[in-house]
C-alpha atoms as a printed R data frame, in Angstrom:
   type eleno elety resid chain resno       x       y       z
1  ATOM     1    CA   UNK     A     1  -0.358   6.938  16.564
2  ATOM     2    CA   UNK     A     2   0.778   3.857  14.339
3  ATOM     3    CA   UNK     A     3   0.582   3.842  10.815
4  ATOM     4    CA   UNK     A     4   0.344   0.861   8.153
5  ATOM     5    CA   UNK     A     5   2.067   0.581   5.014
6  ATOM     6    CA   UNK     A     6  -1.202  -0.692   1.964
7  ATOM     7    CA   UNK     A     7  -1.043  -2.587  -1.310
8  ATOM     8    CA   UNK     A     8  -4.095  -2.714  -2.889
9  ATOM     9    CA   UNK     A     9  -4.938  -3.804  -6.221
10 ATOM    10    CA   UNK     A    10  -7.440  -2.557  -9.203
11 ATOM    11    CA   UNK     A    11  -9.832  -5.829  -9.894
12 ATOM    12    CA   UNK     A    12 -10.123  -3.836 -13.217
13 ATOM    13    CA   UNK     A    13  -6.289  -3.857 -14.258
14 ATOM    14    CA   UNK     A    14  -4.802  -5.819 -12.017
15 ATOM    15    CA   UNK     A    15  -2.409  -2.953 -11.069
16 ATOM    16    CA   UNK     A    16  -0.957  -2.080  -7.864
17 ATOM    17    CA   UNK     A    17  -0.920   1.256  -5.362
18 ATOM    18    CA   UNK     A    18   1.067   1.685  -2.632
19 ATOM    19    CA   UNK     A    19   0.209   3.815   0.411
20 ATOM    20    CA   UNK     A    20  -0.079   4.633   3.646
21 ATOM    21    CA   UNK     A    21  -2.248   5.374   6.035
22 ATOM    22    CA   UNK     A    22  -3.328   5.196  10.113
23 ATOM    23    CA   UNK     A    23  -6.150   2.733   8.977
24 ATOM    24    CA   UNK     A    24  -5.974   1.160   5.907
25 ATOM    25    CA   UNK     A    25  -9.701  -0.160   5.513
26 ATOM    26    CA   UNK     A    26 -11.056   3.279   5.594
27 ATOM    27    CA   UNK     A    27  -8.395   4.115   3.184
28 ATOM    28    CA   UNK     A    28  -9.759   1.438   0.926
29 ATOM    29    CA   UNK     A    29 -13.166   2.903   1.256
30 ATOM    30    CA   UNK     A    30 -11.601   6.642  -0.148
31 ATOM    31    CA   UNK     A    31  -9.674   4.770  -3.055
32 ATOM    32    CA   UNK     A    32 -13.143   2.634  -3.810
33 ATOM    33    CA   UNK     A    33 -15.043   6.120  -3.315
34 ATOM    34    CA   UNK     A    34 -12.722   7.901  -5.837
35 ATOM    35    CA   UNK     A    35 -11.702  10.429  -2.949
36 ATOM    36    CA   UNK     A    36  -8.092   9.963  -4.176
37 ATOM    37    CA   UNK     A    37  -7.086  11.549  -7.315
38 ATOM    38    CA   UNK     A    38  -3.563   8.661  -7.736
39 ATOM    39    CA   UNK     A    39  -7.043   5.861  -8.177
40 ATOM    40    CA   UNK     A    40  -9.843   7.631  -8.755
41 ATOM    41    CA   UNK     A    41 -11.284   5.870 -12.559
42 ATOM    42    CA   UNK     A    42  -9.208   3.063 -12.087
43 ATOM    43    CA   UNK     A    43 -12.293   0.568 -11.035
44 ATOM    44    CA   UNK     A    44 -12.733  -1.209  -7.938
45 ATOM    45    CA   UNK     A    45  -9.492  -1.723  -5.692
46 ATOM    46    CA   UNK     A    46  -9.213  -4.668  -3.240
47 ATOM    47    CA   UNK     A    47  -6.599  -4.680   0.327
48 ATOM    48    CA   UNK     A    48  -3.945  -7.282  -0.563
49 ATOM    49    CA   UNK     A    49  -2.040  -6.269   2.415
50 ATOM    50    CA   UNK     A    50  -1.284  -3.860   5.318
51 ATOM    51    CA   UNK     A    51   1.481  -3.851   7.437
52 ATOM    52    CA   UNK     A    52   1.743  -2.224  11.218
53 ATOM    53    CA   UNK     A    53   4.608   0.502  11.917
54 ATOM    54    CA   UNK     A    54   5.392   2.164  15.442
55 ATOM    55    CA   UNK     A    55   4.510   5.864  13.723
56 ATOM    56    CA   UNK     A    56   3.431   7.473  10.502
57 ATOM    57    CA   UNK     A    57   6.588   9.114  10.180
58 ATOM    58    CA   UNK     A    58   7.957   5.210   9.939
59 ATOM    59    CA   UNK     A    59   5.469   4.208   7.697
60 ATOM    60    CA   UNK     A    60   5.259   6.770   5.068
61 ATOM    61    CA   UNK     A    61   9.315   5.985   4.938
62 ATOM    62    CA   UNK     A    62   9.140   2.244   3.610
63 ATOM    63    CA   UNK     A    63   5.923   3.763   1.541
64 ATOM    64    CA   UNK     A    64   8.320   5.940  -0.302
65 ATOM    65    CA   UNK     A    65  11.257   3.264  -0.997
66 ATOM    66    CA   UNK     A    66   8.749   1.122  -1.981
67 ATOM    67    CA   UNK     A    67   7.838   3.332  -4.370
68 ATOM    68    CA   UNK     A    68  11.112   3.893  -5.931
69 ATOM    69    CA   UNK     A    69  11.681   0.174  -6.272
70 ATOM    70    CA   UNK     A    70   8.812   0.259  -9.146
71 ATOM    71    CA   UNK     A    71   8.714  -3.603  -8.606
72 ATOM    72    CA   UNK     A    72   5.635  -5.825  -9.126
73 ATOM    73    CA   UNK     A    73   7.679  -8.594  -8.435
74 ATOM    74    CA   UNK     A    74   8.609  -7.260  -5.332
75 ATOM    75    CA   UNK     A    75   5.298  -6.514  -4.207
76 ATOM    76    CA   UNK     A    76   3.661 -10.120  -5.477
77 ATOM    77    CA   UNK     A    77   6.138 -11.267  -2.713
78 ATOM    78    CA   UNK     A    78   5.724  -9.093   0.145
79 ATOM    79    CA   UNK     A    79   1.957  -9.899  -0.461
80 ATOM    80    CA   UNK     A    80   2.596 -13.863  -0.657
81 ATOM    81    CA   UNK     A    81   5.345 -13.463   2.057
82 ATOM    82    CA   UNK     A    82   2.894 -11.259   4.605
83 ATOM    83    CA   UNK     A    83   5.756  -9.112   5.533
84 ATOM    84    CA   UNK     A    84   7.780  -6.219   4.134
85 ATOM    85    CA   UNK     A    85  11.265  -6.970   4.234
86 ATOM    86    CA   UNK     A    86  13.922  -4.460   3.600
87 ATOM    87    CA   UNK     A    87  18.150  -4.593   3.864
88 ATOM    88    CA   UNK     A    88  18.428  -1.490   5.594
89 ATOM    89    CA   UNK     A    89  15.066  -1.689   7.708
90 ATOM    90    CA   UNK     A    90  13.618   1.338   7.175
């Protein structure tokens, strides 16, 4: 089953979550619900961008590096870019 790599973003704050997910609109719809505990009375959140991986297995891997990189620099680009770009790929 493929999986997607999510940045969303709190209309409230203006902060950003990473995730992942096998469909990243009904994802939104948990965050927006306050069904996840990581968003949950931290406002409205809106899908800046999703992007398609073969697996979840691959997906919840450049989920977790994106994490570490703790950049919102990084992710302003990858959303004005469209893509995630990485050096090593995965």
């Amino acid at each position: 089953m493929k999986g997607f790599v999510y940045i969303i973003q709190s209309i409230k704050s203006g902060l950003f979550y990473i995730g992942s997910s096998e469909n990243p609109v009904k994802r939104l719809e948990q965050h927006n619900s306050g069904l996840v505990v990581a968003t949950k009375n931290k406002g409205h959140w809106e899908l800046r961008f999703f992007q398609e991986y073969d697996n979840m297995t691959v997906a919840r891997k450049i989920e977790y590096k994106l994490k570490k990189l703790k950049r919102r620099d990084i992710l302003e680009k990858i959303i004005e870019d469209k893509i995630i770009k990485l050096k090593d790929g995965v």
